[in-house]
C-alpha positions in Angstrom: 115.0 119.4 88.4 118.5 119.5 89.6 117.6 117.0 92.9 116.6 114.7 89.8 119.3 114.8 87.9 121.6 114.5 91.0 119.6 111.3 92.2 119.5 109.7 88.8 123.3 110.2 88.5 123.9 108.9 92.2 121.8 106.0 91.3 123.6 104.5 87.9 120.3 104.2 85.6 120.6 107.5 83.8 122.8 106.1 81.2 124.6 109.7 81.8 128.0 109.6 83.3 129.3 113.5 84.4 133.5 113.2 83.4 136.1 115.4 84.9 138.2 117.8 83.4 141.8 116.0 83.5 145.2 117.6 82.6 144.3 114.4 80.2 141.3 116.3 78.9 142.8 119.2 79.0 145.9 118.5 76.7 143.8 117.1 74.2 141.7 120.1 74.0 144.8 121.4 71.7 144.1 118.3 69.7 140.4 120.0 68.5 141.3 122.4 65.6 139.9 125.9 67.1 139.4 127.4 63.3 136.6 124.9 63.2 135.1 124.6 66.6 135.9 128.3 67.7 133.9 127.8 71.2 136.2 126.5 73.8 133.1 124.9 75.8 132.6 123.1 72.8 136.4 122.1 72.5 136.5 121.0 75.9 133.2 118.8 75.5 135.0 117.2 72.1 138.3 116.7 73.9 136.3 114.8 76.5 134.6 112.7 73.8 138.1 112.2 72.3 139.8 111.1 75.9 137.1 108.5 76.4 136.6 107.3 72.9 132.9 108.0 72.6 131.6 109.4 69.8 130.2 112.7 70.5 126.5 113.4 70.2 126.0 116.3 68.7 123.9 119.1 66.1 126.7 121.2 66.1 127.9 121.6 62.2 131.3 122.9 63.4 132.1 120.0 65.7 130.8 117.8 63.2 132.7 118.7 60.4 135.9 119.2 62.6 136.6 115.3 61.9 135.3 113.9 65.3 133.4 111.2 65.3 129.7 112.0 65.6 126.0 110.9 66.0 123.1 112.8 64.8 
């Protein structure tokens, strides 16, 4: 599964793009209240969003409600 993923991502049809943590990331991590998305992966994964102004695609009720824009 991984081979696949790897290979679809080498190739630039997935539609998926993997993004780096960047001090630029990272600084807006602080940004992402932690009383309402507690989880740092989850903090980290907003802050990304937030860095490339995507909306985040998420079921997560705590990231939702923590005033990031969201689908789903």
């Amino acid at each position: 599964m991984k081979a696949r993923l790897d290979s679809e991502l080498c190739a630039g049809i997935s539609g998926i793009e993997l993004a780096d943590l960047t001090p630029e990331v990272v600084e807006l991590v602080s940004k992402v209240p932690r009383n309402q998305v507690p989880d740092m992966p989850d903090r980290i994964i907003a802050a990304t969003a937030l860095y490339l102004g995507f909306p985040l695609i998420t079921r997560d009720h705590k990231i939702k409600f923590s005033g990031l824009q969201t689908i789903w």
